[in-house]
Every structure is written in structure tokens, then in C-alpha cells.
N, C-alpha and C positions, 0 to 999 in steps of 0.2 A: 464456834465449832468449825473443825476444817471441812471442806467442800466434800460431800458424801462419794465415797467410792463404790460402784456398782459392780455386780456379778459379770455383767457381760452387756455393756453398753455398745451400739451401732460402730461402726466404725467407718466415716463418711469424710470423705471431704472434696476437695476441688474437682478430681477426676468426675464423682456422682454430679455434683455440679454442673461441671461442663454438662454431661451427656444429659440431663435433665431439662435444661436451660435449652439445647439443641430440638429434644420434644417436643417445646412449648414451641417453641419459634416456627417448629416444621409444619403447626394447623392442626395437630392428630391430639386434639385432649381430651375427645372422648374416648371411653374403651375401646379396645380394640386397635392394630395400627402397626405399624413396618416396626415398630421397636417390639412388639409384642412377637410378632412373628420372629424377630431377628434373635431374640431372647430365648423364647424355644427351641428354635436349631442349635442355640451355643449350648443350652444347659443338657438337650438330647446328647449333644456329642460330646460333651463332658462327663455325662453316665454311662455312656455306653450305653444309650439306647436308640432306639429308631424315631420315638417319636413323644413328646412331652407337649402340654396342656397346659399354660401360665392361669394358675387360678385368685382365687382371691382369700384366701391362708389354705395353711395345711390340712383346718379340720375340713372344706369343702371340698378338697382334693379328695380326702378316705370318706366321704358321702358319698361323692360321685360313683367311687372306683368299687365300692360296697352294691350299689345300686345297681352299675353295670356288670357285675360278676350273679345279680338274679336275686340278690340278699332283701327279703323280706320280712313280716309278720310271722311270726313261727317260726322264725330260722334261728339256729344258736352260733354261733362265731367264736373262735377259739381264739385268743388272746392274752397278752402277755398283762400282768397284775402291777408289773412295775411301770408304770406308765403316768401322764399326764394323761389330766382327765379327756381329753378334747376324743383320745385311742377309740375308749369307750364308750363315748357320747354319740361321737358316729353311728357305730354298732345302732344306740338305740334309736336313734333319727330314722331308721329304715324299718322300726319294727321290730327287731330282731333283739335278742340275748345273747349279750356278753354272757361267755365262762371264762373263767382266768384260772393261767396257769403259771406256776410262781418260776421263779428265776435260781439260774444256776451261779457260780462264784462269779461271773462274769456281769450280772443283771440282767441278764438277757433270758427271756424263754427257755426253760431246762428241756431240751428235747428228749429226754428222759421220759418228764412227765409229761409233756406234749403226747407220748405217746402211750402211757397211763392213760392219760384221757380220754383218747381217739377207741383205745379198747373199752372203757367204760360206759364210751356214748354209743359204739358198737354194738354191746350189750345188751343196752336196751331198742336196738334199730332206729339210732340217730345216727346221721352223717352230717358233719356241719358244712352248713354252706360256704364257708370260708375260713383261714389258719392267717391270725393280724398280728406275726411278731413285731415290735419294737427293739430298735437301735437306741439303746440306752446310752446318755450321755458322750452321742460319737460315737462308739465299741457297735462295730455289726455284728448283729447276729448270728450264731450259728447255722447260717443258710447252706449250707451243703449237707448236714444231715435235716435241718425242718425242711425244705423243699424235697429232699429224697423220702423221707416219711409222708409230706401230701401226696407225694404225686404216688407213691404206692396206695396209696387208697381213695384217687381222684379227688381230692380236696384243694381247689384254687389257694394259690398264697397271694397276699394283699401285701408288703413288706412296709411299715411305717418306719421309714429312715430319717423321720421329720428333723432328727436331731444330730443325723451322720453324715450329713452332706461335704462331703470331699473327704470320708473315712475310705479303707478298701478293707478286701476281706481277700486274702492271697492273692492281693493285685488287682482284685475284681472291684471298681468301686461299686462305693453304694448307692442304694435305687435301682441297680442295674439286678436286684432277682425278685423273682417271685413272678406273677403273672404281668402284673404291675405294682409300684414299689408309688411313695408319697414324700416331698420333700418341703421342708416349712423355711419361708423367708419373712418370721415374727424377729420384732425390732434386737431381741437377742440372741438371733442367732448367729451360727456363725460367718452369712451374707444374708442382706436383708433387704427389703423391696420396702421397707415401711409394716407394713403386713403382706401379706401373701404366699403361695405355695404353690404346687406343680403336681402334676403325674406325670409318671414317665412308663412307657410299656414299649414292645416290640411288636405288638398288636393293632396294626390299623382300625380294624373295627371297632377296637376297645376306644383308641381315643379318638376317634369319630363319635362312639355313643358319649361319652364324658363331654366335650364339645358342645354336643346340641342339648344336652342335659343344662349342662352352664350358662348358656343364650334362651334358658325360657322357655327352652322345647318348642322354638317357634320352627315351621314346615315350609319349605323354601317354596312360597307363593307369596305373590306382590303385598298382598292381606295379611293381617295377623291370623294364623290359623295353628292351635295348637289339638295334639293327639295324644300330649301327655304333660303330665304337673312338668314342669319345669323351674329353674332355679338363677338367680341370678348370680354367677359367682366367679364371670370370669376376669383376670387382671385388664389393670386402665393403661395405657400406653405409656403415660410418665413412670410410673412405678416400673413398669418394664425397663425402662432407659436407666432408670437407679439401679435394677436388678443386672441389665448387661454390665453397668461399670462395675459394681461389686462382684460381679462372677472372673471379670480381667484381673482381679485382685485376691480371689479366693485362697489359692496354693498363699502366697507370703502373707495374710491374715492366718492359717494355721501355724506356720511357721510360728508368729508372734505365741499364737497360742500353746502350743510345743515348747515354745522356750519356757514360759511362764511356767508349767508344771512341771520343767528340769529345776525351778528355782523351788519349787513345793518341795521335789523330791530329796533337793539338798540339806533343807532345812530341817525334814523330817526322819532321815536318812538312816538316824541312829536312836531314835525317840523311841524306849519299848512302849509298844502295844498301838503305834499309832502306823497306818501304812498309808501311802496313795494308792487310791480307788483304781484297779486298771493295772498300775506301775507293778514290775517294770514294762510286761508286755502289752508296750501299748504303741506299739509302731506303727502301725498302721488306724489311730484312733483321728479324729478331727481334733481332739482335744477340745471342744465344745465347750464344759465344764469339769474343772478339776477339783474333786471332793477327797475329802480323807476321811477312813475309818480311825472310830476314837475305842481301844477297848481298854472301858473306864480303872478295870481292876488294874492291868498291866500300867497302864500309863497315870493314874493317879488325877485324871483329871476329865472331863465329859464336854462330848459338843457344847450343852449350855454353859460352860464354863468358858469356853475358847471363843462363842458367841457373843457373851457380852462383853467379853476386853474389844470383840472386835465392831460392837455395836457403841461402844464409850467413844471409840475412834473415828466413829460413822463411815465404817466398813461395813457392806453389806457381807452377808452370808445367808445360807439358808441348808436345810436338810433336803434329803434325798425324798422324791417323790416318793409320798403317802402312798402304797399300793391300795388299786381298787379295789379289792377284796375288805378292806377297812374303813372304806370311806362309806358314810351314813345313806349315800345317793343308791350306795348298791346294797346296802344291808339283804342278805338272804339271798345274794347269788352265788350261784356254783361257783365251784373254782376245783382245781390239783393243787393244794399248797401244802408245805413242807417247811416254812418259818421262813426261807431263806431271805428272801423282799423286808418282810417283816423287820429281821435283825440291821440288814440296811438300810434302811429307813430311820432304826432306832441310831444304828450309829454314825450313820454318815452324816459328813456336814462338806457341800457348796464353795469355795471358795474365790473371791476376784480373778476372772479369768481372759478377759474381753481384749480382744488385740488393739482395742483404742486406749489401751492402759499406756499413760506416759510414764515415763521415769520417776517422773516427782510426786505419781501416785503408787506405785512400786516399792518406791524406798520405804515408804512407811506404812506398808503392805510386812514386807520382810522384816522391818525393824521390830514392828510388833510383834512378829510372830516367835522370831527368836527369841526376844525378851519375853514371852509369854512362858513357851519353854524353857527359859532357863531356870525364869522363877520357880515353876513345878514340877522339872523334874532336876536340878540344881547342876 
């Protein structure tokens, strides 16, 4: 069987290396440490923020940032359905309830119903503690109408861009809205620390509280002396030295990823009833993951059909995240839903995206694909 091709494998080599190799040498291998620091400043000024928090993954980023914005026990948080579960795990880490509210063509938060909801929870003299859209596969969010909707009715926005790192949104990149925004450096993404992830906010306070959150909650006396639960979650200096080289690198790893789904686009281009997810308007996406909708009637053939030609090849694929409104964990939580998530779900499928893709695993990426097509729709 040929060597298994993945969705979106690390993309590492000699640069991570060296600056890795230079950590160890320098003494600093426990957490904490001049890479950690140096790390922060790069990634703040690459979002356009003031000040970023190197953590230890994305989900303890949106703990943190939940905590620090006052989200408790009895608090509801508004949230997007199309998500990875880690969005809404958060939420319940502090206590509090997710409501999800379903996604517009984009998969992003329909600010629509975003604000169907705000009037619903209105109604009955609820204000939620916090609005947790998600940046679905790279594509930000509609942040200039959902941050104009919180902020008319004081509602912090939390922005999980876990998966949009180096996306923009008319120039603005992302992480750069919301009160504070969350960015994930998991082995798939599109830069990767190993594991790990950030906040980033323009709020001193905010990432001072997130800080001492992360360290344990320990009180700056010689003694251990804590005044609150504290958590241990922030990033180790090597990881950070991996995270600086892979951020020098970020811009020409979307590239690769960009091209790649010009190579989707081509092959799909004329296929009825099959589109890219995103395509055309996706200029400003990270390109993260490149998925296509399959609509079975039009095109004569279904995700599981395209799945296992491409699982016989040991070609990974996978479908679009299960929304939480569907999944067994939440059975019986609110939500604003209107199918939309739902039908993406049903038809989207995932395809090899990862800028560590060689050539030699490309060609018979494409090769397949076409010969897949031609067979079914002749």
C-alpha cells in the first residue's frame, strides 16, 4: 500500500531545527524563557495586537479568555454550532452553557440569527456573558456586523480564530477582533508549536489576568501563596523556538496552501453539482482546509463514494465538522438553527491540504481525482 497521505501534516524542517536546537543549547528548557517572550512579540505584531499570551493549545487559550471576561456557573455564551468540539468544551469548563447558533453560506455564525437569539434570550431577561464566533476552516467571520451587534447590547466578543491564523477580513487579520480573539498551534495547523496556542488582545489587564491564570495563580511572594484555582497551561520555551521558526514561514506555507486549492478548483471546475467550499471568494482565507460540497443528485455521486476511492489510495479525507447541536455530548441544548451547518456537514468532504505536501504526493492526489470524475460523470 502506498505511504498514507494526510489532510494537513506539520510542515517542519531544518529552519524549526536550527532555532530548536539553539533553545536547548541556550539552558532555558523549562517553561518559560527569551523564546517564549520573543515569540509573543512576533505573533502580537503579526495580528495586529498589543499583546499575546503563548499558551499550551488553543482549548486553554478560550478557558482562560472565558474566565477572564467573568464567565461562570449560570452563564449562557453564544456560540457558533459549526465548530470543533474543544469551542464548546471551553464554555462548559467554566460552568456555563453553550447556545449555538447555526451558520450562514459562509459556515461562519449567521449574524442574522445571532441576533434572533440575543432578542430571544432578551425576552426572557437573559444577557449572555459572552458571543464565541468561530473562523471556520480559515474564512473569518463576519466580525463587523457580530462585534457591531455585541457591542449594541454590551456583550464581550471572545473571537475563536483557532483555525484562521494568517486569514484577513478586509485587510484586518485575524485574532485582531473581538475583546480578545484565540489562535491554535495543533500539529495540523496551518503553523504549529507541536501543540499549543495564544491570546491575543489590546487589553493589558486582560492578558495580565490570563498570565497569572496560566502560572497556577501563584501571588508574587517568595512562598507559594495562591488566592485563586489556577491552571497550568502556559507554553515551554522549545515549543516557542519551533513556534518563532514556523511563524518566519507562515505567509509562503499559505501560499502552498492557496495553490493547492487552485489545483481543487481546476479539477472541479466544470463538475455539476460539485463546488469548493469558500471558492471563488476566498482571497483572503488561510486556506487551512480545502473541502468540497458533493450535491449527490446533480453530480451522481456522494462524499462516501469519493471517500473510499480515496481511502483504497490511502488518502486521507474526512467531512466537515459534526455541528454541536448534533452531537450526543450536547443533546438538549439550545441553539438558533435553520439546517444550514447540518447540510454542510452532510455534504462536505475535507481534502489533502497541508503545505508539506510534495509533488510525488500531489500527483496522485490529482490523478485520482480526475480519474474519479471522469469515471462518474463520463
Amino acid at each position: 500500500m502506498a505511504e498514507r497521505i494526510y489532510l494537513s501534516s506539520p510542515d517542519v524542517g531544518e529552519l524549526e531545527e536550527r532555532y530548536v536546537v539553539a533553545a536547548i543549547r541556550s539552558g532555558w528548557i523549562a517553561p518559560l524563557g527569551p523564546e517564549v517572550d520573543a515569540f509573543e512579540a512576533e505573533l502580537a505584531a503579526y495580528c495586529d495586537r498589543e499583546h499575546c499570551v503563548a499558551l499550551s493549545s488553543g482549548t486553554a487559550a478560550l478557558h482562560l479568555g472565558l474566565l477572564t471576561l467573568g464567565v461562570g456557573p449560570g452563564d449562557i455564551v453564544v456560540t457558533s454550532t459549526m465548530t470543533f468540539a474543544a469551542t464548546a468544551n471551553a464554555i462548559t469548563y467554566t460552568g456555563a452553557t453553550p447556545y449555538f447558533v447555526d451558520s450562514d453560506a459562509s459556515g461562519n455564525m449567521s449574524p442574522d440569527l445571532l441576533v434572533e437569539t440575543l432578542d430571544e434570550l432578551a425576552a426572557e431577561g437573559v444577557v449572555p456573558a459572552a458571543i464565541l464566533p468561530v473562523d471556520l476552516l480559515g474564512k473569518v467571520a463576519d466580525h463587523d456586523r457580530i462585534d457591531a451587534i455585541a457591542a449594541a447590547r454590551g456583550i464581550p466578543v471572545l473571537s475563536d480564530s483557532a483555525e484562521s491564523l494568517g486569514a484577513t477580513l478586509d485587510g484586518r487579520p485575524a485574532a485582531s477582533f473581538g475583546r480578545a480573539a484565540v489562535v491554535s498551534f495543533n500539529g495540523n495547523k496551518v503553523m504549529t508549536t507541536s501543540g499549543g496556542g495564544a491570546l491575543l488582545t489590546d487589553d493589558a489587564d486582560f492578558a495580565r489576568h490570563v498570565r497569572y491564570l496560566a502560572t497556577q495563580a501563584r501571588q508574587p511572594v517568595t512562598h507559594y501563596e495562591h488566592t485563586d484555582i489556577g491552571h497550568n497551561y502556559r507554553m515551554s520555551n522549545l515549543l516557542a523556538a519551533l513556534g518563532r521558526a514556523q511563524l518566519s514561514r507562515l505567509d509562503a506555507m499559505i501560499g502552498r496552501r492557496r495553490a493547492m486549492r487552485l489545483r481543487y478548483q481546476e479539477i472541479f471546475a466544470d463538475v455539476p453539482g460539485i463546488s469548493v467550499f469558500g471558492a471563488p471568494d476566498d482571497r483572503e482565507d488561510n486556506c487551512w482546509l480545502t473541502a468540497i460540497l458533493v450535491d449527490e443528485e446533480k453530480a451522481g455521486w456522494s462524499t462516501a463514494d469519493l471517500t473510499a476511492a480515496l481511502a483504497a489510495a490511502n488518502i486521507e479525507s474526512r467531512p466537515l465538522w459534526k455541528p454541536m447541536h448534533l452531537q450526543p455530548v450536547f443533546a438538549g441544548a439550545r441553539g438558533r438553527i435553520d439546517g444550514t451547518s447540518q447540510r454542510l456537514f452532510e455534504t462536505g468532504l475535507t481534502l489533502p491540504s497541508g503545505s508539506a505536501l510534495s509533488d510525488q504526493q500531489i500527483d496522485p492526489i490529482v490523478t485520482l481525482l480526475r480519474g474519479f470524475v471522469e469515471s462518474r460523470n463520463g
